[in-house]
N, CA, C and O atoms as a DFTB+ gen file, in Angstrom:
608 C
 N C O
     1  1      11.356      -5.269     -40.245
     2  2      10.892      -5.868     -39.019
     3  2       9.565      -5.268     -38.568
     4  3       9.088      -5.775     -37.552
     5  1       8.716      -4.032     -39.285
     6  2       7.868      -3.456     -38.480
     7  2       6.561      -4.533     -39.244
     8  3       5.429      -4.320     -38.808
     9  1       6.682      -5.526     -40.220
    10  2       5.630      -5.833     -40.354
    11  2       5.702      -7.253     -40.039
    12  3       5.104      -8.060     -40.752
    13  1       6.343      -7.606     -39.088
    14  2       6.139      -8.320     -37.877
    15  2       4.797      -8.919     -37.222
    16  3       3.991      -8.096     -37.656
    17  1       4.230      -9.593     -36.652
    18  2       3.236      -9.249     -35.874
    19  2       3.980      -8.866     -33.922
    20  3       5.025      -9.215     -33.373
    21  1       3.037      -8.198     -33.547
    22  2       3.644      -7.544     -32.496
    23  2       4.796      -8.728     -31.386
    24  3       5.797      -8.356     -30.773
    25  1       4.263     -10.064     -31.427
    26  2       5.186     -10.569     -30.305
    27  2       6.052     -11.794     -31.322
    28  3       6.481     -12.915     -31.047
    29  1       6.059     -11.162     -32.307
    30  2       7.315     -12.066     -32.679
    31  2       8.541     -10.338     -32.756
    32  3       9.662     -10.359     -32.248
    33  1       8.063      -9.268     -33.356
    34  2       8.376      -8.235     -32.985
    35  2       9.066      -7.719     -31.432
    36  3      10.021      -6.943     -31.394
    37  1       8.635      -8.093     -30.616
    38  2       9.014      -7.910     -29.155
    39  2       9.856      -9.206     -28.974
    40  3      10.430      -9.292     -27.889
    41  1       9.991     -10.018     -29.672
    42  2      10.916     -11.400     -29.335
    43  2      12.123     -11.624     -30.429
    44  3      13.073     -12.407     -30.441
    45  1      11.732     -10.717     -31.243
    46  2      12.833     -10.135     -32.372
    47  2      14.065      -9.527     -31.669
    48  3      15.194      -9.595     -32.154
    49  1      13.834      -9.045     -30.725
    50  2      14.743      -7.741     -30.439
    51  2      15.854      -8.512     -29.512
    52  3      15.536      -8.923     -28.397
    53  1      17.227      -8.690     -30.058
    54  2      17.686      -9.544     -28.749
    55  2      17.765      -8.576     -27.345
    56  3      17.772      -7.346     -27.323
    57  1      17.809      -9.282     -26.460
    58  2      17.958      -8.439     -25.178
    59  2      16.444      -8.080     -24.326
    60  3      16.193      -7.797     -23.154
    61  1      15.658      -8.242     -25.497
    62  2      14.452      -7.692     -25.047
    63  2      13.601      -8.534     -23.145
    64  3      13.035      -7.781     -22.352
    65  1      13.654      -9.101     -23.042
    66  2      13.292     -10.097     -21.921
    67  2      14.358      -9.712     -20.671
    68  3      13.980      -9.500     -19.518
    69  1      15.839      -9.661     -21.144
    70  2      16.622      -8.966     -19.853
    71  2      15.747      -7.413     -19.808
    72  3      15.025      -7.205     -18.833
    73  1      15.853      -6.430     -20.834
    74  2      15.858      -5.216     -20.394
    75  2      14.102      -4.922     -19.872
    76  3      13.708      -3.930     -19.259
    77  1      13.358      -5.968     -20.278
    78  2      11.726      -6.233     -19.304
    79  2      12.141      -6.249     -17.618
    80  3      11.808      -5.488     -16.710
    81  1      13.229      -7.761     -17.639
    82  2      12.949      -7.814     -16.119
    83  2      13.888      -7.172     -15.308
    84  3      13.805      -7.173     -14.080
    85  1      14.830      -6.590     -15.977
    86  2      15.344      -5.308     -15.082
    87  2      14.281      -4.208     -14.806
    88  3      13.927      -3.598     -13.797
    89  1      13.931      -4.204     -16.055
    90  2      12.619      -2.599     -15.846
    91  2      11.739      -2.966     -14.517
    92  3      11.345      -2.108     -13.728
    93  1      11.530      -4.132     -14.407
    94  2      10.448      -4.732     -13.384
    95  2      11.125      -4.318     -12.224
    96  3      10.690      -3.488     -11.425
    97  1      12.472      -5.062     -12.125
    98  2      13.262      -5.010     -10.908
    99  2      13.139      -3.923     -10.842
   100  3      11.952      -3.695     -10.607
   101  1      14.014      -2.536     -10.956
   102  2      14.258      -1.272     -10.679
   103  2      12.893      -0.720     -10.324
   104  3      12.894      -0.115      -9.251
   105  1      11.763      -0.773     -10.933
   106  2      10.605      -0.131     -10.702
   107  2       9.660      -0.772      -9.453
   108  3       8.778      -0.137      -8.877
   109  1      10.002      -2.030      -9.192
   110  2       9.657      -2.955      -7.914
   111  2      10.425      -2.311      -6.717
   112  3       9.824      -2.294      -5.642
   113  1      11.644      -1.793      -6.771
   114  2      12.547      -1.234      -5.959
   115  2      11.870       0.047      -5.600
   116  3      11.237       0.128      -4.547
   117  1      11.983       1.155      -6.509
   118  2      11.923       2.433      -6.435
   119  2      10.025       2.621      -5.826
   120  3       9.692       3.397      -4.930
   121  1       9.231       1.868      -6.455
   122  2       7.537       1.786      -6.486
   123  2       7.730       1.468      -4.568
   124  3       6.929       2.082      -3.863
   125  1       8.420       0.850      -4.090
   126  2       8.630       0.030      -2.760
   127  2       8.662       1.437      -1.531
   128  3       8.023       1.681      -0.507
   129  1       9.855       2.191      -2.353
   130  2      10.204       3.334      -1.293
   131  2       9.665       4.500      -1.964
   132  3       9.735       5.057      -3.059
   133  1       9.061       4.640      -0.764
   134  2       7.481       5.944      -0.873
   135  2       8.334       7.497      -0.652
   136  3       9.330       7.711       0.040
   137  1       7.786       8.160      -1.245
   138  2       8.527       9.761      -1.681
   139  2       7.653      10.547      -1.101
   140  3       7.404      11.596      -1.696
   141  1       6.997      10.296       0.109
   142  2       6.353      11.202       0.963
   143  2       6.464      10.431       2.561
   144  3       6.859       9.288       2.791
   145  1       5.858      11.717       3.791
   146  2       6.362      11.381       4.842
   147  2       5.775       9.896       5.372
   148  3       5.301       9.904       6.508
   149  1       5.772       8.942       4.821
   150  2       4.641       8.325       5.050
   151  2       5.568       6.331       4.689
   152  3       5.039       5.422       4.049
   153  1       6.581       6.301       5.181
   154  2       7.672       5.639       4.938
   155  2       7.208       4.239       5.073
   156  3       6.913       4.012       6.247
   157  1       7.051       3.299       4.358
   158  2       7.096       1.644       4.804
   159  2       8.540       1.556       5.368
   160  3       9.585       1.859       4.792
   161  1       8.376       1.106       6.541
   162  2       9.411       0.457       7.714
   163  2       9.865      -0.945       7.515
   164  3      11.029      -1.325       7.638
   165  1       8.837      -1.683       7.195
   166  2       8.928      -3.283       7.423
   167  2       7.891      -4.087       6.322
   168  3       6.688      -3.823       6.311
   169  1       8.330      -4.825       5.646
   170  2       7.332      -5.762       4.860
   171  2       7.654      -7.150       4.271
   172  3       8.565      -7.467       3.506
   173  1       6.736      -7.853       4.787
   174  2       7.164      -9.370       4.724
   175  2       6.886     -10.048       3.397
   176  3       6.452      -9.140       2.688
   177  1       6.903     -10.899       2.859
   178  2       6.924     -11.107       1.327
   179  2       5.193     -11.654       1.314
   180  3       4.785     -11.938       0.188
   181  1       4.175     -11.815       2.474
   182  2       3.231     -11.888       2.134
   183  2       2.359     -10.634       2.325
   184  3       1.139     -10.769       2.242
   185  1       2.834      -9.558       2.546
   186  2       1.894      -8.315       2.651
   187  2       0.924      -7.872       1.756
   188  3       0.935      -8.100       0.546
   189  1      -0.087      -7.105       2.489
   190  2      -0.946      -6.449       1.673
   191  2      -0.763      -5.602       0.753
   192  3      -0.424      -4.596       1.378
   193  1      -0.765      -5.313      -0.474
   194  2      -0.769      -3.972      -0.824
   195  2      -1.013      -2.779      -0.714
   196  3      -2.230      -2.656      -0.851
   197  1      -0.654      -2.043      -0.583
   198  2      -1.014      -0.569       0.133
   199  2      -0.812       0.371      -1.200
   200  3       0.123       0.464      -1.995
   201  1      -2.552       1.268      -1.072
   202  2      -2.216       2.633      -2.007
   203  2      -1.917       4.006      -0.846
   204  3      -2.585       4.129       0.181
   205  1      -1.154       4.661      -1.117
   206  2      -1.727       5.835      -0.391
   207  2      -1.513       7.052      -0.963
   208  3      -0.589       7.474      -1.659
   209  1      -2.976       7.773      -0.371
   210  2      -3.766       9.030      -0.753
   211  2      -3.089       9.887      -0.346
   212  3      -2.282       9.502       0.500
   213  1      -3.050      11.279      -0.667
   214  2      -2.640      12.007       0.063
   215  2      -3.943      13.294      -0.389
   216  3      -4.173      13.524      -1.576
   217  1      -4.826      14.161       0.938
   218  2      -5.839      15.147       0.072
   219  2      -5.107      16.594       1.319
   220  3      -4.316      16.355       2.232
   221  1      -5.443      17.439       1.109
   222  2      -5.562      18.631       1.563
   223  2      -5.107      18.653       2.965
   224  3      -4.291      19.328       3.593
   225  1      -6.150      17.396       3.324
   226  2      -6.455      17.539       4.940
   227  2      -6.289      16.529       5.557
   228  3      -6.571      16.636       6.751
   229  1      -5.785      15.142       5.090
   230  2      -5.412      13.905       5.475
   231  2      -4.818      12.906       4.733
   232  3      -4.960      12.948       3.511
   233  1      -4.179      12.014       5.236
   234  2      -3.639      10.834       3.970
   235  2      -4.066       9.884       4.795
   236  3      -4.073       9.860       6.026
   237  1      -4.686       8.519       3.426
   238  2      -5.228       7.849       3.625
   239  2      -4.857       6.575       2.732
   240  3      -4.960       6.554       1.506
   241  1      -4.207       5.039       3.890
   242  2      -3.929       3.850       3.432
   243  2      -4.582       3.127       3.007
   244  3      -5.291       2.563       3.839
   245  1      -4.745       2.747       1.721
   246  2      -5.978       1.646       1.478
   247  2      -4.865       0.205       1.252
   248  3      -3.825       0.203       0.594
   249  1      -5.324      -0.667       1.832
   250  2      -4.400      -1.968       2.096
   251  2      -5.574      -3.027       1.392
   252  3      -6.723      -2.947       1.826
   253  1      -5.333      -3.795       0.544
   254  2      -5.966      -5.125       0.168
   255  2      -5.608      -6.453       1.248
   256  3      -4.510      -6.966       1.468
   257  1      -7.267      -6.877       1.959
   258  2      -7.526      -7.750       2.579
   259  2      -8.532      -8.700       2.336
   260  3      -9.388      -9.042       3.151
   261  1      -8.340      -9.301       0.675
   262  2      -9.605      -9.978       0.626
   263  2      -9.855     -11.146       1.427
   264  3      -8.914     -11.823       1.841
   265  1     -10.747     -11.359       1.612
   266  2     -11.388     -12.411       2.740
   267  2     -11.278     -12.179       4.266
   268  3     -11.486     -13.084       5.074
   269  1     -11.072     -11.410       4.479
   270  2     -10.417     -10.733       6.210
   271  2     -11.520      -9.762       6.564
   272  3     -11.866      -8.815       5.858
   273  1     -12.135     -10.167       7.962
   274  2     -13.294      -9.244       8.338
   275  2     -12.443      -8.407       9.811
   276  3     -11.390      -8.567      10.428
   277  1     -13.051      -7.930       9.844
   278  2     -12.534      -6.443      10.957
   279  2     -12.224      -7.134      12.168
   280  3     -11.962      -6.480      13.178
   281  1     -12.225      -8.304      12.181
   282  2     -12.306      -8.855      13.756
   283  2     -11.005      -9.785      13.392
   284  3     -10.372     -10.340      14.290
   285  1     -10.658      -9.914      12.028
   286  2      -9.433     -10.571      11.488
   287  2      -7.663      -9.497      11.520
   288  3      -6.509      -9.858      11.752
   289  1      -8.238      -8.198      11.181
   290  2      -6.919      -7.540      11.360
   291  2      -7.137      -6.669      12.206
   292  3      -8.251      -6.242      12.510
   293  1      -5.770      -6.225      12.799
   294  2      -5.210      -5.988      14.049
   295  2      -4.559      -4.242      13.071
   296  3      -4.150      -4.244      11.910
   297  1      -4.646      -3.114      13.880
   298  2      -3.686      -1.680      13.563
   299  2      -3.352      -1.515      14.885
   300  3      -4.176      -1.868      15.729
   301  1      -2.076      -0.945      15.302
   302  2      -1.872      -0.602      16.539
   303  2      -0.866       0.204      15.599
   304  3      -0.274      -0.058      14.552
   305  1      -0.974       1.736      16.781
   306  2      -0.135       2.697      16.686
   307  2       1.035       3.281      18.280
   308  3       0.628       3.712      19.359
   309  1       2.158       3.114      17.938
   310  2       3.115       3.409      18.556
   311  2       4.427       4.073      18.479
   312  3       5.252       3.670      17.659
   313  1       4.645       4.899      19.140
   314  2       6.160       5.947      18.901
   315  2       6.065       5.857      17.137
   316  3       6.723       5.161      16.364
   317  1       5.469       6.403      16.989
   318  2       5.309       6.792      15.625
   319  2       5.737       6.236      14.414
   320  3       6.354       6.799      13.509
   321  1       5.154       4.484      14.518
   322  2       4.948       3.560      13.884
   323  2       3.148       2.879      13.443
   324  3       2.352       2.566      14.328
   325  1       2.971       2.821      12.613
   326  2       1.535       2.519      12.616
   327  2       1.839       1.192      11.982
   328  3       2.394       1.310      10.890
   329  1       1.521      -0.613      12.563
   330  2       1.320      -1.400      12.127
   331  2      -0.004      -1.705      11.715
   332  3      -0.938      -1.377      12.447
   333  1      -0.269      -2.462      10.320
   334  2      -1.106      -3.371       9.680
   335  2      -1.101      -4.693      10.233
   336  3      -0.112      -5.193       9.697
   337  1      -1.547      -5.459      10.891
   338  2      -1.586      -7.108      10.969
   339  2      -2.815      -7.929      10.842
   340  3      -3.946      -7.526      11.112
   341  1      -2.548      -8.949      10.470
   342  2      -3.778     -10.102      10.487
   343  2      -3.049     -11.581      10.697
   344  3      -1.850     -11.837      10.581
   345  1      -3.980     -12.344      10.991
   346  2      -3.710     -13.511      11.549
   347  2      -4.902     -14.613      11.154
   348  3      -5.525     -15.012      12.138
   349  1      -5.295     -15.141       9.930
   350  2      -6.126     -15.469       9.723
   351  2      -5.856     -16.984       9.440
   352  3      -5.281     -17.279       8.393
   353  1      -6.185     -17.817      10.191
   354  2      -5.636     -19.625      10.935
   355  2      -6.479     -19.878       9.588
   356  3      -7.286     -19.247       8.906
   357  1      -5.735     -21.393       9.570
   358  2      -6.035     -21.916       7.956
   359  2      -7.441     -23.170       9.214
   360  3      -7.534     -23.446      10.411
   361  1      -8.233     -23.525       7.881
   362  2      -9.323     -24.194       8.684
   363  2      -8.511     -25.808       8.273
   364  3      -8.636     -26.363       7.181
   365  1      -7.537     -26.439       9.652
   366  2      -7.231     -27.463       9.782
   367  2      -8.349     -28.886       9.753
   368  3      -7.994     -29.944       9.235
   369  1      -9.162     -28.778      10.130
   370  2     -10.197     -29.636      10.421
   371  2     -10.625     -30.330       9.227
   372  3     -10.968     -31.511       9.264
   373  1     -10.617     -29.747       8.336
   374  2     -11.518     -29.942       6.663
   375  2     -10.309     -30.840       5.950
   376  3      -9.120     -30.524       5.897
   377  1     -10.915     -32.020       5.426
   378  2     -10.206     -32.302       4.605
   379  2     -10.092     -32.182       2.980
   380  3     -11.018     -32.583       2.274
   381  1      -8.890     -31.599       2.414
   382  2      -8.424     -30.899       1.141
   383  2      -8.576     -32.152       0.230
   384  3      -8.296     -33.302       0.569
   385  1      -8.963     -31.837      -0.732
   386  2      -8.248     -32.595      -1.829
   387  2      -7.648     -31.815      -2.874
   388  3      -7.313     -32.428      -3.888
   389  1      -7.405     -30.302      -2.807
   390  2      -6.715     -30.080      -3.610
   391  2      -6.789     -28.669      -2.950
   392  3      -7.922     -28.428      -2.534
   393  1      -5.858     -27.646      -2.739
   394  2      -5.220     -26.585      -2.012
   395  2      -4.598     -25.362      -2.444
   396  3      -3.381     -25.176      -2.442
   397  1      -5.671     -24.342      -2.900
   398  2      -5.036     -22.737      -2.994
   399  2      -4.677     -21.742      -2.745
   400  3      -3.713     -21.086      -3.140
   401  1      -5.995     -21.429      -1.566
   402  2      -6.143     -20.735      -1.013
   403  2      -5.455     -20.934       0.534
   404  3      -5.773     -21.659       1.477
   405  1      -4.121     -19.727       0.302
   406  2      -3.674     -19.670       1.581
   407  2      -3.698     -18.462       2.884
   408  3      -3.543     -17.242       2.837
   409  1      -3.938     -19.309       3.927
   410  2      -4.430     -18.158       4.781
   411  2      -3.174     -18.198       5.800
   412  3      -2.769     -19.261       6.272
   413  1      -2.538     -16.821       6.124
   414  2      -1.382     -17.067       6.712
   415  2      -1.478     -15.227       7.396
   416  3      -2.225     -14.267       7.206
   417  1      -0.542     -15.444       8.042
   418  2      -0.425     -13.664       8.572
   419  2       0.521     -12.941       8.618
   420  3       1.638     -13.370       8.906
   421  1       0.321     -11.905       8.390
   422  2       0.790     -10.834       7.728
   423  2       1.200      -9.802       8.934
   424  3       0.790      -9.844      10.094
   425  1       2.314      -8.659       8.232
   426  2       2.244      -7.750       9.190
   427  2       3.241      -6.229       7.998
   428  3       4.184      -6.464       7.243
   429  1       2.665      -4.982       8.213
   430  2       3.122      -4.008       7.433
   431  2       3.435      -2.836       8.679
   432  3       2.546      -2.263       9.308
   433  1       4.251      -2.722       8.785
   434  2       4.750      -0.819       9.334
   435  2       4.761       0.072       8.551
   436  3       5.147      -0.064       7.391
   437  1       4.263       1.334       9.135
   438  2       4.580       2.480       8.483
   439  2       5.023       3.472       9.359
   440  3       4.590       3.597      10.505
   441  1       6.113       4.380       8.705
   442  2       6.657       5.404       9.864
   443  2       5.614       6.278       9.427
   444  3       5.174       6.314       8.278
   445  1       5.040       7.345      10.887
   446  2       4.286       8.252      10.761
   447  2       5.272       9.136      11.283
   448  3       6.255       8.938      11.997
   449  1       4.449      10.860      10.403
   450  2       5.779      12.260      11.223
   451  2       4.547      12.760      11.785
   452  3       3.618      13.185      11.098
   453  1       4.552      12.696      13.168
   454  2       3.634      13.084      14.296
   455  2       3.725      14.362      14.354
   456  3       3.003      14.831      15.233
   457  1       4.641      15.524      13.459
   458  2       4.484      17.088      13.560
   459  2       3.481      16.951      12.597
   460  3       2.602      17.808      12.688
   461  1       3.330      16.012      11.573
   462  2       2.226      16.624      10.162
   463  2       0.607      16.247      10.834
   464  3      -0.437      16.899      10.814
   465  1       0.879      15.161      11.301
   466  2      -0.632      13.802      11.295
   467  2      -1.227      14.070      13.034
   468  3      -0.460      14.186      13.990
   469  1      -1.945      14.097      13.076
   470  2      -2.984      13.718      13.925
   471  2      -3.147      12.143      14.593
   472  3      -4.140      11.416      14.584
   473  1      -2.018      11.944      15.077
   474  2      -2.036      10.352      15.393
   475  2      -3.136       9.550      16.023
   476  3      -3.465       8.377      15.846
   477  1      -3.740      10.718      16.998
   478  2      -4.601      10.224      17.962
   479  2      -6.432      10.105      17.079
   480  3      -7.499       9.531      17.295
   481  1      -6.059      10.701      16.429
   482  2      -7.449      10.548      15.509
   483  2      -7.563       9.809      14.509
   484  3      -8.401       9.955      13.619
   485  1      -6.661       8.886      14.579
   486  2      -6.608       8.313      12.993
   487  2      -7.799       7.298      13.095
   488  3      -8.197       6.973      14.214
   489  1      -8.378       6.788      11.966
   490  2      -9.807       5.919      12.103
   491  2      -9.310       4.855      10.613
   492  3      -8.358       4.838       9.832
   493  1     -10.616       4.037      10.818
   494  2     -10.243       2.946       9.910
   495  2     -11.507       2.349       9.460
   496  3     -12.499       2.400      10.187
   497  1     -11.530       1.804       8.343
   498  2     -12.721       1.098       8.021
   499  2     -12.352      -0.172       6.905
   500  3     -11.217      -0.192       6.428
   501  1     -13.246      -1.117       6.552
   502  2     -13.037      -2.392       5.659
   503  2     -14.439      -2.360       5.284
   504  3     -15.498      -2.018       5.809
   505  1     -14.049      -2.843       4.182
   506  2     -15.495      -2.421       3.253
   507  2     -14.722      -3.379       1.746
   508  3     -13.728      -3.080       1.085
   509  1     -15.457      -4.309       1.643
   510  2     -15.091      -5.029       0.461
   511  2     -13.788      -5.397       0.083
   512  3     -13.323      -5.081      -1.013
   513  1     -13.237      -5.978       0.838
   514  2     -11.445      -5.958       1.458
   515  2     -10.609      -5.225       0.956
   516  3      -9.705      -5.705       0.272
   517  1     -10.695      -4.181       1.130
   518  2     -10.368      -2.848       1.056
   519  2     -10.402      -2.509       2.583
   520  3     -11.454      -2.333       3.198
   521  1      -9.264      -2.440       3.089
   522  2      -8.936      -1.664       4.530
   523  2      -8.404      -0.626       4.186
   524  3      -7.396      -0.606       3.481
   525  1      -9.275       0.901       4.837
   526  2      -8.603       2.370       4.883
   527  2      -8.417       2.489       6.020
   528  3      -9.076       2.097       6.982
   529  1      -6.993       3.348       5.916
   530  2      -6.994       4.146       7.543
   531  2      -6.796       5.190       7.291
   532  3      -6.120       5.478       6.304
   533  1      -7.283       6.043       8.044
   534  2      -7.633       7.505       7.671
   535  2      -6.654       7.707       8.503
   536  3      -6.362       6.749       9.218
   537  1      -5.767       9.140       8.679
   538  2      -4.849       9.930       9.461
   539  2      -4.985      11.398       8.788
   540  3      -4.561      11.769       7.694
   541  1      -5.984      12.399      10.153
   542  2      -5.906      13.770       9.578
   543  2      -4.723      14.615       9.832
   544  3      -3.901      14.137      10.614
   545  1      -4.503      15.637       9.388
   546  2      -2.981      16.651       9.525
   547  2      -3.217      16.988      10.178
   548  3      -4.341      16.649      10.548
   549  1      -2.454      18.022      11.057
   550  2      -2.908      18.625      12.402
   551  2      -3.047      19.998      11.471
   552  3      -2.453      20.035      10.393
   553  1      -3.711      20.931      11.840
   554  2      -4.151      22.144      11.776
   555  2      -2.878      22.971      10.829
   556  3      -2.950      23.530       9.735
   557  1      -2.016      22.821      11.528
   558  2      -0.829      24.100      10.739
   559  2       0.140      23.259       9.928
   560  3       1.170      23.818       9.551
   561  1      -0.081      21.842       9.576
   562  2       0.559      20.952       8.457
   563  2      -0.597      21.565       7.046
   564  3      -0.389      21.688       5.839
   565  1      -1.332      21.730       7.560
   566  2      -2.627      21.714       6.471
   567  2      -2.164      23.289       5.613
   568  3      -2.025      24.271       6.343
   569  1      -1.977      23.440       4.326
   570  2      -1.559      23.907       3.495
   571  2      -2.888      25.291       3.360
   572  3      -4.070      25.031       3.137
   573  1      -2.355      26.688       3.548
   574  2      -3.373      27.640       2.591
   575  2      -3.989      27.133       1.375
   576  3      -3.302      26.660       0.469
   577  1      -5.697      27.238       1.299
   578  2      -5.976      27.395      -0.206
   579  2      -5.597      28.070      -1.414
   580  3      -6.481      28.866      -1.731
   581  1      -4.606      28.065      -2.232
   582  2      -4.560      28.876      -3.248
   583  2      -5.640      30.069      -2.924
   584  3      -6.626      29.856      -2.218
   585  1      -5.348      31.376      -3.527
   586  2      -6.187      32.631      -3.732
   587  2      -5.851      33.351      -4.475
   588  3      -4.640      33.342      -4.694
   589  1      -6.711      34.348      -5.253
   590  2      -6.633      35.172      -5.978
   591  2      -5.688      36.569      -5.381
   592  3      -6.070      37.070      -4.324
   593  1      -4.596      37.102      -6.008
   594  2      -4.498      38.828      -5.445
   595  2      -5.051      39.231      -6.684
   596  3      -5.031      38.661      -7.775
   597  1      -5.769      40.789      -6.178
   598  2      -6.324      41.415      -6.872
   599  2      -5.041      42.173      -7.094
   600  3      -4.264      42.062      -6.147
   601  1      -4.513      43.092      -8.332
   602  2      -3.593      43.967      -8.563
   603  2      -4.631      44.963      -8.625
   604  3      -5.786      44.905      -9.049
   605  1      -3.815      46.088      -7.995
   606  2      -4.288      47.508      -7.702
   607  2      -3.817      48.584      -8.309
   608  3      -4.251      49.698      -8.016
């Protein structure tokens, strides 16, 4: 079977297509729930994608918003929830003759732990629909630099 070519090889194998879209499933699951303090709360099946950073001194959400300008999405922070939203109205007026692009709105939570983060400082920017929001640590979340001991 190894001199196959590769996708009659991968279609050789019975089972192969279940044990793909389980792998998908389980890793769609587990990829979903975040392993730092930084928890998705709520997400609707049209949400943005979200990466998040984590550096030294702050963690930082980058959310995909292509076509959405700063005056299109909405962040509000509360009891230590930080929502994502947008609301971007489809242009009714125009008539379609044929229809892809859908514009609809969205909304993402995230639990924040207000002992680590700096809530009140958090900032944001969009830049090539790419939305970041910055959130710095507070002072004594923020980790010693590694250092050298000298032995004596």
């Amino acid at each position: 079977m190894t001199n196959l070519p590769t996708n009659l090889r991968t279609n050789a194998v019975p089972f192969r297509q279940i044990d793909t879209v389980f792998d998908n499933l389980f890793n769609d699951f587990f990829n979903t729930v975040s392993r730092t303090p930084f928890n998705t709360v709520n997400q609707k099946s049209n949400y943005p994608r979200v990466d998040i950073r984590e550096n030294r001194d702050s963690v930082t959400l980058d959310a995909t918003v292509p076509g959405l300008g700063k005056d299109d999405v909405s962040i509000d922070y509360e009891d230590g929830h930080l929502k994502i939203s947008a609301d971007k109205q489809n242009r009714d007026g125009e008539d379609y003759i044929h229809r892809e692009i859908h514009r609809s709105a969205f909304s993402r939570w995230f639990s924040v732990d207000e002992e680590v983060y700096e809530v009140n400082k958090i900032n944001a920017n969009l830049a090539d629909g790419i939305l970041s929001i910055t959130i710095p640590k507070k002072d004594e979340a923020v980790k010693p630099l590694p250092r050298k001991i000298e032995v004596s």
